[in-house]
N, C-alpha and C positions, 0 to 999 in steps of 0.2 A: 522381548526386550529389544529395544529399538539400539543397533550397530553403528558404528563408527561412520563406516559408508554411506548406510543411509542416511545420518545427521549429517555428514557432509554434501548429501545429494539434493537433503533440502533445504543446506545453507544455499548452494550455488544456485538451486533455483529462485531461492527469495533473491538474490541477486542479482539475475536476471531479472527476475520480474519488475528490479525497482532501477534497474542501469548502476549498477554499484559495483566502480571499480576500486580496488585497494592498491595504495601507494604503498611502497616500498620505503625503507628505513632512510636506503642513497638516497629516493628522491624527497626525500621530507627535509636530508643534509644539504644537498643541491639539488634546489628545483628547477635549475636549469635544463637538468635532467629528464624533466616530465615530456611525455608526450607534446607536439606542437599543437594538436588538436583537443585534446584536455587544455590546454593553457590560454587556446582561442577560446573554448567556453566559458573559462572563471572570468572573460574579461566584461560581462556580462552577468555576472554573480556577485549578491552582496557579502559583504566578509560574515555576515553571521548567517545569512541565511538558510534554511534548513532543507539542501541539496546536496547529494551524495557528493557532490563533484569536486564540495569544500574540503573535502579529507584531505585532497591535494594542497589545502591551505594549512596544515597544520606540518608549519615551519618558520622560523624565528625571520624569513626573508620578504615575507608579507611588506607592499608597498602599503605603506599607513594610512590610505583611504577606506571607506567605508564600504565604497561598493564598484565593482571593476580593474581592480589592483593588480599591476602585475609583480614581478618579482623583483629585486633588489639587493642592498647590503642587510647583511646584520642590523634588525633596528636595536638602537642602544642609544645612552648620553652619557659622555664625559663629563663629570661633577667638577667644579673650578673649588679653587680654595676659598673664593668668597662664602659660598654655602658649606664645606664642609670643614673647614679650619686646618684640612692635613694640607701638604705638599704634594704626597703622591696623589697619582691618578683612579681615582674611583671610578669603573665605567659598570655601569647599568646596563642590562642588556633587558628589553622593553617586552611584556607579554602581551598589552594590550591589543595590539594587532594581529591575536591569534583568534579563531574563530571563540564567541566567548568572551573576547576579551581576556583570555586567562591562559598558560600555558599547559595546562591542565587535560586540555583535550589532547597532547601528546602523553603525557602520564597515562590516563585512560584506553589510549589505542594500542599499547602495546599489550595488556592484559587480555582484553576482550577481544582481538585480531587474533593472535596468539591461538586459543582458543576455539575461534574458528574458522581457523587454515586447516588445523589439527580433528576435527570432530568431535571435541569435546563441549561447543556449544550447540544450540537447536534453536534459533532465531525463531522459528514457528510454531515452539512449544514452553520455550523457558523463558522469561527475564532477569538479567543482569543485575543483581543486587551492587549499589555504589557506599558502602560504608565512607562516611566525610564529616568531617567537620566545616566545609563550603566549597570551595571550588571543586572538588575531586568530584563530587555529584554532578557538579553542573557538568563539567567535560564529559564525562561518565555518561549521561543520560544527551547529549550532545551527540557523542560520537553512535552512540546506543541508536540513535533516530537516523543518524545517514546512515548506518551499516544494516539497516531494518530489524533491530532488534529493543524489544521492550527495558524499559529501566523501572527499577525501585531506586529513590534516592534515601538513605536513613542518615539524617543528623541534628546535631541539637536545634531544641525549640528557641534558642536565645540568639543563633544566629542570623546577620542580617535581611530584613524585610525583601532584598532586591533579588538574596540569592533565591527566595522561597517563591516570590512573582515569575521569576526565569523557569524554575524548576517545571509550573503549571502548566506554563506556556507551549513547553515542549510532550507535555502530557505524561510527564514521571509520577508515577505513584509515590506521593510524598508520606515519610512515615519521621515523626518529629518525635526526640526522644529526648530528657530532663538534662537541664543546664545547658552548659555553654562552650566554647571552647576546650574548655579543660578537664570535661565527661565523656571521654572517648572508649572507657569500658562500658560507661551507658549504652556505646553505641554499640559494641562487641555482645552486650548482653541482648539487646535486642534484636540482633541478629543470626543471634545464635537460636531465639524464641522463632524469629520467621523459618530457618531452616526446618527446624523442628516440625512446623505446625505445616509448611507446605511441599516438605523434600526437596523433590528432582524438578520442581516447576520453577526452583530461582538456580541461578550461580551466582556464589558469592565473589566479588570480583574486589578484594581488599588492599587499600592500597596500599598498605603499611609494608605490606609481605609477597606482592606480588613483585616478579623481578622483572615483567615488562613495563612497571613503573620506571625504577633506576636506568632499565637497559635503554629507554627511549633517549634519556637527560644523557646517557655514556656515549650513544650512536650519534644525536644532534645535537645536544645543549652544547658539551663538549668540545666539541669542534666548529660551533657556532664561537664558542667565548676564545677561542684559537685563530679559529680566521679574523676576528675584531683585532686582536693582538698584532697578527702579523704584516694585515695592510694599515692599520692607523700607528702604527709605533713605529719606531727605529731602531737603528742596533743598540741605541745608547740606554733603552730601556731595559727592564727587568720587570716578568710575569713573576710577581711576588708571592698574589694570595689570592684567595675564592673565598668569600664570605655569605654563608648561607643559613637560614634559619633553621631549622632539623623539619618540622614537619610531618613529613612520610618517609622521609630522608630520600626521595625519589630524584630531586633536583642534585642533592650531593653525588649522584650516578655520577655529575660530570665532572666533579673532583677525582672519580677514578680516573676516568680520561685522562685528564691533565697531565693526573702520577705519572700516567707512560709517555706522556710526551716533555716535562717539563717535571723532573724527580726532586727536582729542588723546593718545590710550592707547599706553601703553609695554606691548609685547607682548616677554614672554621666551623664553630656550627654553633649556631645560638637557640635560644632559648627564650621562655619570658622569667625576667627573673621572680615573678610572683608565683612562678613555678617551675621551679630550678632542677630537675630531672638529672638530668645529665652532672651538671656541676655538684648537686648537693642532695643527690636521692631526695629531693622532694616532694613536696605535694602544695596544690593553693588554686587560683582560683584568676585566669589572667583575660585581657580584652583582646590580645594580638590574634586576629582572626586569620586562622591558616597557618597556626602553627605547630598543634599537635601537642599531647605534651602526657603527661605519669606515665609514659612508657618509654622503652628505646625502641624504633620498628624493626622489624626483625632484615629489613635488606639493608639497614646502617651498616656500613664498613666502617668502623671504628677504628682497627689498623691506621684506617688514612685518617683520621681525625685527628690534627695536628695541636687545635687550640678549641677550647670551650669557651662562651661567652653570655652571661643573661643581662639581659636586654629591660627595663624597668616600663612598663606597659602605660605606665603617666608622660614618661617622656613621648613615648610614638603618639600616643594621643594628642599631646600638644603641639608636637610636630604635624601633623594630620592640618591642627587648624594652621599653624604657620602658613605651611606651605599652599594650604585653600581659602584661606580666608581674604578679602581683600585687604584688612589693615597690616597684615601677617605677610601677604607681598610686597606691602607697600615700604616696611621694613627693610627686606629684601634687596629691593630697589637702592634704597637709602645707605645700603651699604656693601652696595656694590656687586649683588648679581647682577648679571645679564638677562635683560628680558626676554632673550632666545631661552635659556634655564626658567625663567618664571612659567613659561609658556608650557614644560615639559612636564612641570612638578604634577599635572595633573594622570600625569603615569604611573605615579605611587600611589598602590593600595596601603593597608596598614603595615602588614607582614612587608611588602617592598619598603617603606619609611624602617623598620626593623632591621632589615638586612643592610640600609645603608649603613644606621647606626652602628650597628654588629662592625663593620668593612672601617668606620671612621676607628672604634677602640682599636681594631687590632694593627692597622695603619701608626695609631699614636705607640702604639705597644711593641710593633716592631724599629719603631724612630726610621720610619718609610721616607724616602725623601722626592724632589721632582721627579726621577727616575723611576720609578719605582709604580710598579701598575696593580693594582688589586680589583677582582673583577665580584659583583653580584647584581642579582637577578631581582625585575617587577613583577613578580607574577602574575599582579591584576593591576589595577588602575580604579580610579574615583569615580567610576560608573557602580562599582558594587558597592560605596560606601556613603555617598549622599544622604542616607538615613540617620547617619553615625556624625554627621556634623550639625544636623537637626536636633539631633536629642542633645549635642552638647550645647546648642544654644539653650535649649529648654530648660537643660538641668545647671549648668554653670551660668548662662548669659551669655551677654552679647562678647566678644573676642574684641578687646580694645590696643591701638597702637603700644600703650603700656605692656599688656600682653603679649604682645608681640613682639618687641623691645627684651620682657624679660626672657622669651624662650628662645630668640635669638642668640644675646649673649651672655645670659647666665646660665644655660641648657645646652643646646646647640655645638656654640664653641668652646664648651667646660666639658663636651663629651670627657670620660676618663677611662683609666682599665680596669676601673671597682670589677669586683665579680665576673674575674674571666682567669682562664687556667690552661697556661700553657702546658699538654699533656705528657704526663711521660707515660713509657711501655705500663705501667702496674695503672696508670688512671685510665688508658684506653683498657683494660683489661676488665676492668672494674667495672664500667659503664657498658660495655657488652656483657657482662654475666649477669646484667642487671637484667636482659632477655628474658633470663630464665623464667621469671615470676610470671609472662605475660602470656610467653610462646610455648612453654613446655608445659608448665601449670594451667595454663587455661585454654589453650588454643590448639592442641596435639600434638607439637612440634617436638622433635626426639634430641637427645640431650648430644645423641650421635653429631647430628647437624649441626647445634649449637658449638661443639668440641672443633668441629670441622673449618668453620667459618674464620674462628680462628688461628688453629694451628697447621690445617692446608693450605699451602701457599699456591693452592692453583683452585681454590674454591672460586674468588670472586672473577680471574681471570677466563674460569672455563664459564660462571654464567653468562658473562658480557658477552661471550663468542659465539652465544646461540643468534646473534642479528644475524652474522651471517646465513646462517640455516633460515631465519625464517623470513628473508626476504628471499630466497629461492622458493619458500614453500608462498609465497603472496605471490609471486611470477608464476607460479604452478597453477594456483588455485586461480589466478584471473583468467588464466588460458582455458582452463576449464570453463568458465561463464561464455564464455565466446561471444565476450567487448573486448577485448583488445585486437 
């Protein structure tokens, strides 16, 4: 039986062999931090291209070029009241210019690093199984190829054309499993069939329930959405709220953050309401890609889940063409965005169009006024979803100024607080026991844990604290390859 040691002997050799140093959690938060010589070479690297040396690019500070970037601010955009009808300040904090396109290849680095700093993965003997419903593959098998290790990506057949091109590209073992979005035990069940049939030759690297998912969004989202706050605001503002679609509940990591810096913050979490989870133990059948949905994942902190919200999957859709279509800007224009705003709209994937919606209800729901700052996240941008305005031509037709016209301001500025629930102690209670069905029943998870999650008050404090520990053990382990 092959030893800890040695899996660790023939990780650091594949990492020599391929020049594969690993960034640390700081330097992913400030990359100011990175080596001077690491940061002479990415000026020379395209943002996506597929060289070890990008891992250092997987930070929200990425200058928004394509290729030679150096570092900067937080990319993000402040939403004006023209486009979202509130007063407060909605500020977007922008994924596209992560490698990818997507923020996701941080979600994926902490599970799979994690893993092997520690010896429990074997880069030259196992692949990385990525369970997803879209992005979390793609970063997955992304991060998978600069750290020299193999991916499987497994997710639904119905999701879009662009992610399944990218996936080939990178050489993932694509495995497509029935429906859509909102078949994510499809995906559990065939993953459970791969284990089976092949053992110890995959890890399954899940991101619903891995906690270097959340811990990544805890270490950098976090204090990303903190440092926008503190250099673009004043004192006469107030960090209100964080509005985020649930997901993998990976990105809500950085709603723990907050809690300990700003205890006042109302954290939300949306939904689609064609598939209402969360708010109404449902079931159904939704389009918002990348959002997750008939389960709660098992590293939701629910405790922090201040407000619940479903999100109606026709509305993002026609916001989708609003915001991309030319008659749908040209609206826009008409009533008074800013063309610097027209320009940006193309940083919204669908699930990003989702979470604004989500940020504008509970904006209107809390009576948010100028002051008042509410922050949520792009995760992708209109590179993965080109396919999806194609078919809506095909299948509805052409998007006419009328249309435009009505999703503007019979949609748009009619946002309302239909189907959304501000939580008390017995709702958050309720939607975490909801676990039980997915994690204890089907996935081995002990009822111990589940009991823990909630009534230890130092369970989600003590996983967060493991960055520390393992950005010691990523300084440990780079010294060992002997490139630094």
């Amino acid at each position: 039986m092959t030893t800890t040691k040695q899996i660790l002997e023939n990780t650091i050799q594949r990492c020599r062999e391929k020049n594969i140093i690993i960034p640390t959690y700081a330097q992913m938060r400030n990359p100011e931090s990175i080596p001077d010589d690491i940061r002479e070479k990415l000026y020379s690297i395209g943002l996506w291209d597929l060289n070890p040396i990008n891992l250092f690019r997987i930070t929200w500070k990425n200058e928004p070029v394509k290729t030679g970037g150096r570092f900067g601010e937080v990319n993000h955009v402040v939403l004006p009241e023209s486009l979202t009808g509130v007063k407060a300040k909605i500020v977007v904090l922008i994924g596209k210019y992560f490698p990818t396109g997507a923020h996701k290849v941080g979600a994926t680095f902490g599970p799979l690093v994690e893993k092997l700093i520690t010896g429990r993965f074997d880069p030259t003997t196992q692949k990385a199984l990525w369970p997803s419903t879209g992005n979390y593959c793609r970063g997955g098998a992304y991060d998978g190829y600069l750290l020299g290790c193999p991916s499987i990506a497994v997710l639904p057949e119905e999701m879009s054309q662009e992610r399944f091109d990218w996936l080939h590209k990178v050489g993932a073992e694509v495995i497509k499993t029935p429906g859509g979005e909102s078949n994510v035990k499809e995906i559990y069940d065939k993953v459970k069939q791969l284990k089976a049939e092949r053992g110890d030759e995959i890890v399954v690297l899940n991101q619903f329930e891995e906690i270097g998912n959340s811990l990544w969004h805890y270490a950098v989202t976090g204090p990303a959405i903190q440092e926008v706050f503190q250099t673009k605001f004043d004192d006469k503002h107030n960090l209100r709220a964080l509005f985020l679609t649930q997901g993998s509940a990976g990105t809500l990591g950085s709603g723990d953050y907050l809690k300990t810096e700003y205890p006042t913050i109302k954290i939300g979490a949306g939904e689609a309401l064609q598939c209402p989870t969360l708010l109404y133990n449902g079931y159904g059948y939704h389009r918002i890609e990348g959002i997750g949905d008939k389960h709660v994942p098992w590293i939701h902190n629910l405790k922090n889940t201040d407000m619940v919200a479903a999100i109606d999957d026709n509305l993002v859709m026609n916001f989708l063409r609003l915001f991309n279509e030319a008659e749908g800007q040209q609206v826009l224009v008409n009533n008074g965005v800013d063309f610097k705003i027209i320009d940006k709209l193309e940083n919204f994937g669908i699930s990003s169009i989702a979470n604004i919606v989500g940020a504008i209800k509970m904006a209107k729901y809390y009576e948010m006024n100028e002051n008042d700052v509410i922050f949520t996240v792009a995760t992708d941008s209109m590179e993965m979803y080109q396919s999806r305005l194609v078919e809506a031509r095909e299948n509805i037709g052409a998007y006419t100024a009328i249309n435009a016209s009505i999703d503007y301001n019979g949609r748009l500025l009619e946002i309302g607080t239909d189907n959304l629930l501000e939580t008390s102690y017995y709702d958050r209670k309720r939607m975490h026991n909801l676990k039980y069905f997915t994690w204890v029943e089907q996935q081995g998870k002990t009822v111990e844990e589940l009991n823990a999650q909630w009534y230890d008050e130092n369970y989600w404090a003590s996983q967060y604290a493991k960055v520390d520990k393992w950005d010691e053990q990523i300084k440990e382990f780079n010294k060992k390859t002997g490139l630094i």
